[in-house]
N, CA, C and O atoms as CSV, one atom per row, in Angstrom:
chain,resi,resn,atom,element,x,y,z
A,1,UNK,N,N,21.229,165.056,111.242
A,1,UNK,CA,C,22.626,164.729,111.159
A,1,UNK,C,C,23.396,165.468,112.221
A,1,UNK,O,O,23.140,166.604,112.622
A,2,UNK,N,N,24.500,164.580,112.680
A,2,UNK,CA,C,25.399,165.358,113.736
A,2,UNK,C,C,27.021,165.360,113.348
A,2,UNK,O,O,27.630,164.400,112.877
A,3,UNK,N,N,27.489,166.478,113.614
A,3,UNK,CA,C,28.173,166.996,112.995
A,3,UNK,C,C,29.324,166.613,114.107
A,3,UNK,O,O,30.497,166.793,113.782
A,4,UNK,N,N,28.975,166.016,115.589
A,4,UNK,CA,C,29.758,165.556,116.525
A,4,UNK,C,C,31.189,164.492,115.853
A,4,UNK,O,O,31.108,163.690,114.922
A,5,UNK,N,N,32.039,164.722,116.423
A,5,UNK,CA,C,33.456,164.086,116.284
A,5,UNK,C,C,33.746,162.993,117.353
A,5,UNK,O,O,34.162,163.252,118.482
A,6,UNK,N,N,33.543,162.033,116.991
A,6,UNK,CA,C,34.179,160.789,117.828
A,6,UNK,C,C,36.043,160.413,117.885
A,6,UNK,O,O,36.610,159.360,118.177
A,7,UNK,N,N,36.456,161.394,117.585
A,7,UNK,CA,C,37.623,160.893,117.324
A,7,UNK,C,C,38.620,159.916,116.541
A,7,UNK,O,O,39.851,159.917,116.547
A,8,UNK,N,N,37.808,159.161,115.927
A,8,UNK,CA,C,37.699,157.798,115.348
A,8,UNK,C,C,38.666,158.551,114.009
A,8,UNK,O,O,39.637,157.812,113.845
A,9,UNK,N,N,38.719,159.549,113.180
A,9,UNK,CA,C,39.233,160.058,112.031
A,9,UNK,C,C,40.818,160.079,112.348
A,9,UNK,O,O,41.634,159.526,111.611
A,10,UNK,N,N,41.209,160.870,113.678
A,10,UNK,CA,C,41.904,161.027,114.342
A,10,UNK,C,C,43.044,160.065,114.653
A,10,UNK,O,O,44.202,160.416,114.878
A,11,UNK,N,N,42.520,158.619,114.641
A,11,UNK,CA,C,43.046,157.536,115.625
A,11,UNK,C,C,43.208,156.608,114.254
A,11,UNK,O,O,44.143,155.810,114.189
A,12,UNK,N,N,42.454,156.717,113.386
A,12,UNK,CA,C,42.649,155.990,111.936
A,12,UNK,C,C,44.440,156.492,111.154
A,12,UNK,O,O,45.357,155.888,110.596
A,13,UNK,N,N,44.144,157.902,111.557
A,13,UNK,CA,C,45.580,158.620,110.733
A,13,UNK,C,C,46.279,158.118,111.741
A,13,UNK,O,O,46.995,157.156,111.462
A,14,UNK,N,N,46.272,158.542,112.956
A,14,UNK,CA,C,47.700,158.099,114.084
A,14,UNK,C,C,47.991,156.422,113.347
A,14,UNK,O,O,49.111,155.936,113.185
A,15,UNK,N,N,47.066,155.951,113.091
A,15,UNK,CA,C,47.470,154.520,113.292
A,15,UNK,C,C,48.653,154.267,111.927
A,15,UNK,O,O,49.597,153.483,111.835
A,16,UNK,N,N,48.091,155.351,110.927
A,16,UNK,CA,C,48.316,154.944,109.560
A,16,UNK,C,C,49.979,155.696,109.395
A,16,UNK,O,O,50.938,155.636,108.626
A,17,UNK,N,N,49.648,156.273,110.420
A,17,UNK,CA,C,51.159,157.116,110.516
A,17,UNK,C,C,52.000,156.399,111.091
A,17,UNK,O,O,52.981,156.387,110.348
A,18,UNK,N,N,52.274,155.552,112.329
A,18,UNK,CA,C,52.718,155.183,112.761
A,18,UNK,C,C,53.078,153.377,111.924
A,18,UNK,O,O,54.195,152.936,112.195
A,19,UNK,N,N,52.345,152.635,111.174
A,19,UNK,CA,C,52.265,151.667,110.910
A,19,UNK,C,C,53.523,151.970,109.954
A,19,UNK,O,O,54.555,151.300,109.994
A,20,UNK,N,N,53.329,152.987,109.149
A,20,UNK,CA,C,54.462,154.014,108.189
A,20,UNK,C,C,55.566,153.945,108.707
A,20,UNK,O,O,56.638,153.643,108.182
A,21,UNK,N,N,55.319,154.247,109.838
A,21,UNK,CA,C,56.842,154.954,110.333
A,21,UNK,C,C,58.284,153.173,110.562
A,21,UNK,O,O,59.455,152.836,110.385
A,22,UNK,N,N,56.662,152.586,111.152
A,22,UNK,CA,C,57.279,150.826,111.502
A,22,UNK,C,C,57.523,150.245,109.935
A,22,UNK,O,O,58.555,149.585,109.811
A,23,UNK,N,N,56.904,150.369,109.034
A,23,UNK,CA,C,57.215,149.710,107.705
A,23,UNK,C,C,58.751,150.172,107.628
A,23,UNK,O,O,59.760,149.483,107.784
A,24,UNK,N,N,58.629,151.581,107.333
A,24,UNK,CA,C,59.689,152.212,106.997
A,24,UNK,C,C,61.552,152.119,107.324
A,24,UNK,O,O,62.571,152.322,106.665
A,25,UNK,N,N,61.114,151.563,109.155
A,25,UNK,CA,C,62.057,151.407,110.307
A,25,UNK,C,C,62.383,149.825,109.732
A,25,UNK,O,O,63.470,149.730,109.163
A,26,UNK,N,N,61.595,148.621,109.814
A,26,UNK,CA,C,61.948,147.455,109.431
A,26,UNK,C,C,63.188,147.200,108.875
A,26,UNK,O,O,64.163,147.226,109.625
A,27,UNK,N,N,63.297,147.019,107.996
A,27,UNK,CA,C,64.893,147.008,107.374
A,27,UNK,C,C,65.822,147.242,108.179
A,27,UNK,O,O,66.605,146.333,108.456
A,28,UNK,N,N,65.975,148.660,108.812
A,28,UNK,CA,C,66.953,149.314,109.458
A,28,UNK,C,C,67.149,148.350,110.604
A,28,UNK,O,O,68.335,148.222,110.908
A,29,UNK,N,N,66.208,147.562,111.394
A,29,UNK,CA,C,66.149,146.793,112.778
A,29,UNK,C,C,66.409,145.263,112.399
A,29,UNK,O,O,66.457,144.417,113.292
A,30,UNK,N,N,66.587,144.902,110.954
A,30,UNK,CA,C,66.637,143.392,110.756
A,30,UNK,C,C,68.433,143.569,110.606
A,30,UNK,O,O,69.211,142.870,111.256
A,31,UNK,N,N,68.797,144.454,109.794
A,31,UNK,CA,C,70.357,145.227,109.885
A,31,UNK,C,C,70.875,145.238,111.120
A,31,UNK,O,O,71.745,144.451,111.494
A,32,UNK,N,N,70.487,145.919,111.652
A,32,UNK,CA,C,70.578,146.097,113.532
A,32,UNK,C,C,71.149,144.748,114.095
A,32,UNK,O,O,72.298,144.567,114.497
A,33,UNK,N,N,70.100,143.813,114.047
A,33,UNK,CA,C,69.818,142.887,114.963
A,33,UNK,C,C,70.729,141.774,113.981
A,33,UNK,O,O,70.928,140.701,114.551
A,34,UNK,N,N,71.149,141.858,112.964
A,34,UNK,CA,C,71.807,140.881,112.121
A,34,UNK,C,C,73.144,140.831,112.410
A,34,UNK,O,O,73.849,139.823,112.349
A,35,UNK,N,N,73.612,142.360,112.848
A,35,UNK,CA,C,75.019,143.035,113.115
A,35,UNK,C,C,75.425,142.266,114.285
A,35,UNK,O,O,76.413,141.579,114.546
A,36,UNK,N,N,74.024,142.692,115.109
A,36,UNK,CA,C,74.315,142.523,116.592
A,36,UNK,C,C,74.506,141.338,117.249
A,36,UNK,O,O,75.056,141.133,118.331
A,37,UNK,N,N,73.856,140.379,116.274
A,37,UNK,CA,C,73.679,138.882,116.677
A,37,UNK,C,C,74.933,138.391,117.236
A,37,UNK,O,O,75.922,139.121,117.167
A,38,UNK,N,N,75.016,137.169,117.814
A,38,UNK,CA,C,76.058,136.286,118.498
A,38,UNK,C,C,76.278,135.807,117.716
A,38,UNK,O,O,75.545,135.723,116.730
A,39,UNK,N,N,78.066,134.978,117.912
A,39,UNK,CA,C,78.675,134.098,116.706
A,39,UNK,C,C,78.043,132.754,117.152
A,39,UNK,O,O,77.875,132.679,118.369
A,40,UNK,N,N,77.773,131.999,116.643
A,40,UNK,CA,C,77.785,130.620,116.584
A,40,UNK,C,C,79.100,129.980,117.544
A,40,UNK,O,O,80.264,130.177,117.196
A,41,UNK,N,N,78.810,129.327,118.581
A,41,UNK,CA,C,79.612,129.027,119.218
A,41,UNK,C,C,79.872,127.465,118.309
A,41,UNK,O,O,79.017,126.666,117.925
A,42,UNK,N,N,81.347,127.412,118.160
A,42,UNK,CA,C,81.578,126.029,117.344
A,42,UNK,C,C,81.277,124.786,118.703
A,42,UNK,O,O,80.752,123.730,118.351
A,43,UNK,N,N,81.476,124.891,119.554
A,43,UNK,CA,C,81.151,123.811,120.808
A,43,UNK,C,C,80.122,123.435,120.911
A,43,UNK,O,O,79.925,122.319,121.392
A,44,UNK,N,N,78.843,124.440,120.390
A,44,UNK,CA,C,77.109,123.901,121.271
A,44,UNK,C,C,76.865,122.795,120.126
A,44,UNK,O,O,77.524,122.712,119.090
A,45,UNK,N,N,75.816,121.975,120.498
A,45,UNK,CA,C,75.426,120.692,119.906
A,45,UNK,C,C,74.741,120.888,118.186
A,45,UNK,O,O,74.476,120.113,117.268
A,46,UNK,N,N,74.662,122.261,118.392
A,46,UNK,CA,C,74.063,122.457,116.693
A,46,UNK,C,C,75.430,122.820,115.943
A,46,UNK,O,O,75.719,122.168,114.939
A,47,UNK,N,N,76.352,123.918,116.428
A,47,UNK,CA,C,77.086,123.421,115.353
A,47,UNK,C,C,78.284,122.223,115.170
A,47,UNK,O,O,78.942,122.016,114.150
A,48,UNK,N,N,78.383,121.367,116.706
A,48,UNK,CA,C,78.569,119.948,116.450
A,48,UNK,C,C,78.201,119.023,115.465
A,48,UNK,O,O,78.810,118.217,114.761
A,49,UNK,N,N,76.742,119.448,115.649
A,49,UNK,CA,C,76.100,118.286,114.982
A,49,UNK,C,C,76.281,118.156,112.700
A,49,UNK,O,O,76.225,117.316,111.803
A,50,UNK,N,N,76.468,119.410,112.872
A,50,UNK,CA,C,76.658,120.207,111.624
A,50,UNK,C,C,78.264,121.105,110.902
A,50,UNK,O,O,78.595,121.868,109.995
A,51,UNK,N,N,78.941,120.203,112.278
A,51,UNK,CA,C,80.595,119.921,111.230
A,51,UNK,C,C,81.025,121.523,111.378
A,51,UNK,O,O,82.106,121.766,110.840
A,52,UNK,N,N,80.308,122.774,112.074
A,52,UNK,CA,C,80.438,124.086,111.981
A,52,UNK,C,C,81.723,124.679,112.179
A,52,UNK,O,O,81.721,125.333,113.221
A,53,UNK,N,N,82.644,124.699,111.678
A,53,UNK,CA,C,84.036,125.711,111.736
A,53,UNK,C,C,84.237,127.057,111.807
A,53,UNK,O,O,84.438,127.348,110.628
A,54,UNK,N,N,84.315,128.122,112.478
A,54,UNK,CA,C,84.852,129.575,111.741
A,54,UNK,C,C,85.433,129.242,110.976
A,54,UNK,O,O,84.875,129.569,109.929
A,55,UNK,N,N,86.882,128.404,110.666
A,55,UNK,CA,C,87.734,128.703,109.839
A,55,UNK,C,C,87.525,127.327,109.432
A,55,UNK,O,O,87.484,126.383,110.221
A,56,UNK,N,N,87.336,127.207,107.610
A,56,UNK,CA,C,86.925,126.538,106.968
A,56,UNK,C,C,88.124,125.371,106.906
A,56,UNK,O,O,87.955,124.152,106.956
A,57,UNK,N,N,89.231,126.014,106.798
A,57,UNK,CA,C,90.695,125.202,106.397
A,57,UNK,C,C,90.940,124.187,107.494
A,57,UNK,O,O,91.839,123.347,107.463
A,58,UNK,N,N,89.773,124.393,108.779
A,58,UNK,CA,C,90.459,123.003,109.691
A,58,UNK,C,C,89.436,122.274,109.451
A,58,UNK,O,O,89.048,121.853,110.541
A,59,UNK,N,N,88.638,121.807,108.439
A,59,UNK,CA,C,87.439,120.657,108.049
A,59,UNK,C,C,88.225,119.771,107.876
A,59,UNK,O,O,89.090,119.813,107.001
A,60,UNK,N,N,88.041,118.692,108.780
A,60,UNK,CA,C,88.588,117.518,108.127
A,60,UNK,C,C,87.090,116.435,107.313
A,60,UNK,O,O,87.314,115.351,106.774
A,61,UNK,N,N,86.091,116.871,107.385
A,61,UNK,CA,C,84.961,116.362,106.740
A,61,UNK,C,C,84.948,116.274,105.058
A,61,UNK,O,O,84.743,117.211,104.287
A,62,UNK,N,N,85.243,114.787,104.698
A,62,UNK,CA,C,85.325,114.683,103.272
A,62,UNK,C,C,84.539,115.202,102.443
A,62,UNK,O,O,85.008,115.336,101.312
A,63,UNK,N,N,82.779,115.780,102.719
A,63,UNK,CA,C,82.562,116.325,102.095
A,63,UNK,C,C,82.141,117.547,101.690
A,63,UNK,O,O,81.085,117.895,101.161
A,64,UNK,N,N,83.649,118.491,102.189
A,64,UNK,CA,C,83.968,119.817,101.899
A,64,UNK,C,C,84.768,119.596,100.640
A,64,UNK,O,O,85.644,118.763,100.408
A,65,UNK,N,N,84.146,120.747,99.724
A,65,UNK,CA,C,85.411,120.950,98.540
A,65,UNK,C,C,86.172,121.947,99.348
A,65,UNK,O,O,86.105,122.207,100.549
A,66,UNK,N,N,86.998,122.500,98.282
A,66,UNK,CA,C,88.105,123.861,98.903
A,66,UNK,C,C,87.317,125.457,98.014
A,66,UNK,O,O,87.866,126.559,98.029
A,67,UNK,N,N,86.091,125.185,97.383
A,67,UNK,CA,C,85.824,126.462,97.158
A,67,UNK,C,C,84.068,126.253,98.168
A,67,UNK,O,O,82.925,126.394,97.734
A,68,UNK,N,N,84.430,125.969,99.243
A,68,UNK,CA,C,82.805,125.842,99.913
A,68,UNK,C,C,83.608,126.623,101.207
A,68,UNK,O,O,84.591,126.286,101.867
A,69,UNK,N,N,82.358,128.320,101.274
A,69,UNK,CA,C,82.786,128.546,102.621
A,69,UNK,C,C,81.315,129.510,102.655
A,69,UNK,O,O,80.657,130.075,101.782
A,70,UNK,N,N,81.194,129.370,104.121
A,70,UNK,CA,C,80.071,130.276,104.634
A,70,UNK,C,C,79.523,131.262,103.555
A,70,UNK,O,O,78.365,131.275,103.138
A,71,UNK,N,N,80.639,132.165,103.134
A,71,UNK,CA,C,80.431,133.111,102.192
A,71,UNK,C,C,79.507,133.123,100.656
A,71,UNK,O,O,78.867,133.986,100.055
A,72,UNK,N,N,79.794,131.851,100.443
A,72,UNK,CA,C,79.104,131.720,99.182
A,72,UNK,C,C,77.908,130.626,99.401
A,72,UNK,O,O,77.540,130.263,98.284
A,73,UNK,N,N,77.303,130.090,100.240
A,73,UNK,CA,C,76.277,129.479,100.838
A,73,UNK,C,C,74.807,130.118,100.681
A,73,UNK,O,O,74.376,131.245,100.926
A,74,UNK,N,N,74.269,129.061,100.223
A,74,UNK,CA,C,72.456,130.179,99.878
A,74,UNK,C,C,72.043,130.330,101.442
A,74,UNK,O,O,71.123,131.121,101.650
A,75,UNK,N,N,72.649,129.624,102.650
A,75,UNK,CA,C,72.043,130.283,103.534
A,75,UNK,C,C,72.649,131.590,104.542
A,75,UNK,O,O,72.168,132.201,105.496
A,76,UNK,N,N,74.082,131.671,103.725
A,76,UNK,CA,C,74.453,132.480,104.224
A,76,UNK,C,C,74.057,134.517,104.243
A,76,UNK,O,O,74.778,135.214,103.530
A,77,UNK,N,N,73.250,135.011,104.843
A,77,UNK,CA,C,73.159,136.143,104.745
A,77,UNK,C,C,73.490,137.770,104.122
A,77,UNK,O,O,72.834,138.663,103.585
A,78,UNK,N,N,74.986,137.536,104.572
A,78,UNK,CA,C,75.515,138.955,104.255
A,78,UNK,C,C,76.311,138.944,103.288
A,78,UNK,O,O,76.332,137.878,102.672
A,79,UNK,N,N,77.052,139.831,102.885
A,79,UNK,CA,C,77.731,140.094,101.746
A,79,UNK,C,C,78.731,139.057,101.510
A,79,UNK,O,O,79.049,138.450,102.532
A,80,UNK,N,N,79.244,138.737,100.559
A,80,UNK,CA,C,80.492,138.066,99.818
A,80,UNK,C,C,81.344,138.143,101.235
A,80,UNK,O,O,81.278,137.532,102.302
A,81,UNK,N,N,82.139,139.149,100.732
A,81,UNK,CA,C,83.040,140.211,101.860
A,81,UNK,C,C,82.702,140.295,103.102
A,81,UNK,O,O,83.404,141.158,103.627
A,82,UNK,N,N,81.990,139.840,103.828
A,82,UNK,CA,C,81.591,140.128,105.129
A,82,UNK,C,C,82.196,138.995,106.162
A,82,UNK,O,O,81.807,137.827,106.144
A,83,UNK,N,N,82.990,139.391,106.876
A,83,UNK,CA,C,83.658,138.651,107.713
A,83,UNK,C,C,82.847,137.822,108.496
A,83,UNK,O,O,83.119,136.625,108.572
A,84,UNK,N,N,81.663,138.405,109.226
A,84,UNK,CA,C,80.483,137.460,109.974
A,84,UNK,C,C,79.322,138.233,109.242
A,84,UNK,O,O,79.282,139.306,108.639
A,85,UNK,N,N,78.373,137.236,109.542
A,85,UNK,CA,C,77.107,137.349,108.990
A,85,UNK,C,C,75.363,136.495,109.266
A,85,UNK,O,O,75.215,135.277,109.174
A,86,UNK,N,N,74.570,137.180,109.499
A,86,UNK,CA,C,74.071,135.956,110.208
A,86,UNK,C,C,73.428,134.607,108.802
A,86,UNK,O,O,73.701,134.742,107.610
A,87,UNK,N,N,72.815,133.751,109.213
A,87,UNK,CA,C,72.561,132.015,108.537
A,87,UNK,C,C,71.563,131.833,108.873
A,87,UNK,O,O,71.354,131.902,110.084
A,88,UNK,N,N,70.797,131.608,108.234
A,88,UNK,CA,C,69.838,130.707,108.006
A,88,UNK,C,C,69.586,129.488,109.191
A,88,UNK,O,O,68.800,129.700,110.114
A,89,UNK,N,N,70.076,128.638,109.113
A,89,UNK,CA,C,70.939,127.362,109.643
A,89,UNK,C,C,70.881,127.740,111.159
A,89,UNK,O,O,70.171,127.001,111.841
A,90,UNK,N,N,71.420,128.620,111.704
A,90,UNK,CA,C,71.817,129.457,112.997
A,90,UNK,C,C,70.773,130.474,113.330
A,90,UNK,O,O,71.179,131.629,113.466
A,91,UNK,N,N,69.268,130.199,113.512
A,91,UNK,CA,C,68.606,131.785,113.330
A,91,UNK,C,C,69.156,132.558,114.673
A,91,UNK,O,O,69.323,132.104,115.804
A,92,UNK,N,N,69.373,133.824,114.183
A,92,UNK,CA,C,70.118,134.659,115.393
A,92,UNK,C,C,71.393,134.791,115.842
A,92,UNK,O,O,71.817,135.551,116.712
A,93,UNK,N,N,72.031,133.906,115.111
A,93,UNK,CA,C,73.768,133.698,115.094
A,93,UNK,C,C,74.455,134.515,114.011
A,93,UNK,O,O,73.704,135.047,113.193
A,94,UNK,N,N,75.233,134.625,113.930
A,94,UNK,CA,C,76.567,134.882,113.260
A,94,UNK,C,C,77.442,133.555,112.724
A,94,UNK,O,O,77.750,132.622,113.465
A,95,UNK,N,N,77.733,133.627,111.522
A,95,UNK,CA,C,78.894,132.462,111.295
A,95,UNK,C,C,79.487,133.490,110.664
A,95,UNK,O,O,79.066,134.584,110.288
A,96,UNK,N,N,80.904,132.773,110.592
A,96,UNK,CA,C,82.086,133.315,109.632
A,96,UNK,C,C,82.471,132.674,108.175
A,96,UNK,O,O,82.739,131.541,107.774
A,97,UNK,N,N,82.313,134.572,107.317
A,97,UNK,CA,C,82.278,133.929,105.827
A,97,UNK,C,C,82.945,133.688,105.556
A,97,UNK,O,O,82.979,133.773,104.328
A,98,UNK,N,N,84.341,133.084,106.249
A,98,UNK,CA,C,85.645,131.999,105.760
A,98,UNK,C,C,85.226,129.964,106.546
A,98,UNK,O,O,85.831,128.893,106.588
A,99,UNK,N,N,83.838,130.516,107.007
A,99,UNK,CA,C,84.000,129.224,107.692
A,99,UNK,C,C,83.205,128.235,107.006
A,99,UNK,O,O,82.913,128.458,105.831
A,100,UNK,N,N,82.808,127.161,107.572
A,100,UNK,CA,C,81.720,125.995,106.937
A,100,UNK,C,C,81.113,125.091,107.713
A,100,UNK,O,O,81.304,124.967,108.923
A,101,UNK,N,N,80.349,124.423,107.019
A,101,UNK,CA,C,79.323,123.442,107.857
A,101,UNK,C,C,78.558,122.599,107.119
A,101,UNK,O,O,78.259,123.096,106.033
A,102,UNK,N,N,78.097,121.422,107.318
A,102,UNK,CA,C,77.698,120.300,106.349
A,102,UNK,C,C,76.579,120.835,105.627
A,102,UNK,O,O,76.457,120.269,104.541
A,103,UNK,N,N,75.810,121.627,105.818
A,103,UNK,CA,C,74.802,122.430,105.624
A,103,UNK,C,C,75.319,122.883,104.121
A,103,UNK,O,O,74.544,122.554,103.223
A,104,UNK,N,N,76.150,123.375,103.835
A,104,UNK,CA,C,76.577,124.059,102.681
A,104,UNK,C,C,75.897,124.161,101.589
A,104,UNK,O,O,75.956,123.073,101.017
A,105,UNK,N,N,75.249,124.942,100.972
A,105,UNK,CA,C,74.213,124.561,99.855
A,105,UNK,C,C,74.826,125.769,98.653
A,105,UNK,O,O,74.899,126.939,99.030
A,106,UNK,N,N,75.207,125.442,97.357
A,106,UNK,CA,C,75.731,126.621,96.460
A,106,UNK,C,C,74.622,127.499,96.242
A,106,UNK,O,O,73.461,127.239,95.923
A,107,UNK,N,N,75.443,129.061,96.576
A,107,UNK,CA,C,74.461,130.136,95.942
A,107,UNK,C,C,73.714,129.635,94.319
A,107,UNK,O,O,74.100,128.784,93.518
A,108,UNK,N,N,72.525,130.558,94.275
A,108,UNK,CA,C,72.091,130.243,93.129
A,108,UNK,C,C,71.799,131.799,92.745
A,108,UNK,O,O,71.330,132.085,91.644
């Protein structure tokens, strides 16, 4: 038997440490990058195509009620209260939780 060290014990923990450290960080970088995201430009062809408003009150699309806004949307992201937030709908965007879009689906 040899009692020699390949390093291999070594490079198992680094890995297990570090995989840790990335589990751990996750959250904090989906936060990050959710904050950081761009608004939804109402002009580009997706949220054309999808009736997209910041501000919900200029829909002229009949089928908006008056309690449907970004905010309470199952694809909407962030808090109640959160002025922007990113969507589902938009991956990587921002919409505004006073705004809307044909998309609208009630929280559940």
């Amino acid at each position: 038997m040899s009692n020699k060290s390949d390093g291999s014990g070594a490079s198992r923990r680094r890995f297990l440490l570090v995989s840790a450290a990335g589990l751990a960080t996750a959250p904090l970088a989906r936060v990050a990058f959710a904050q950081g995201g761009e608004k939804v430009d109402e002009n580009s062809p997706a949220a054309k195509a999808l009736d997209y408003h910041h501000d919900a009150s200029k829909v002229t699309n009949p089928k908006r009620k008056k309690d449907q806004f970004c905010h309470n949307c199952q694809f909407f992201q962030g808090k109640a209260q959160d002025q922007w937030g990113p969507c589902l709908v938009f991956p990587g965007k921002q919409v505004a939780g006073a705004g809307w879009c044909s998309s609208w689906l009630a929280k559940t």
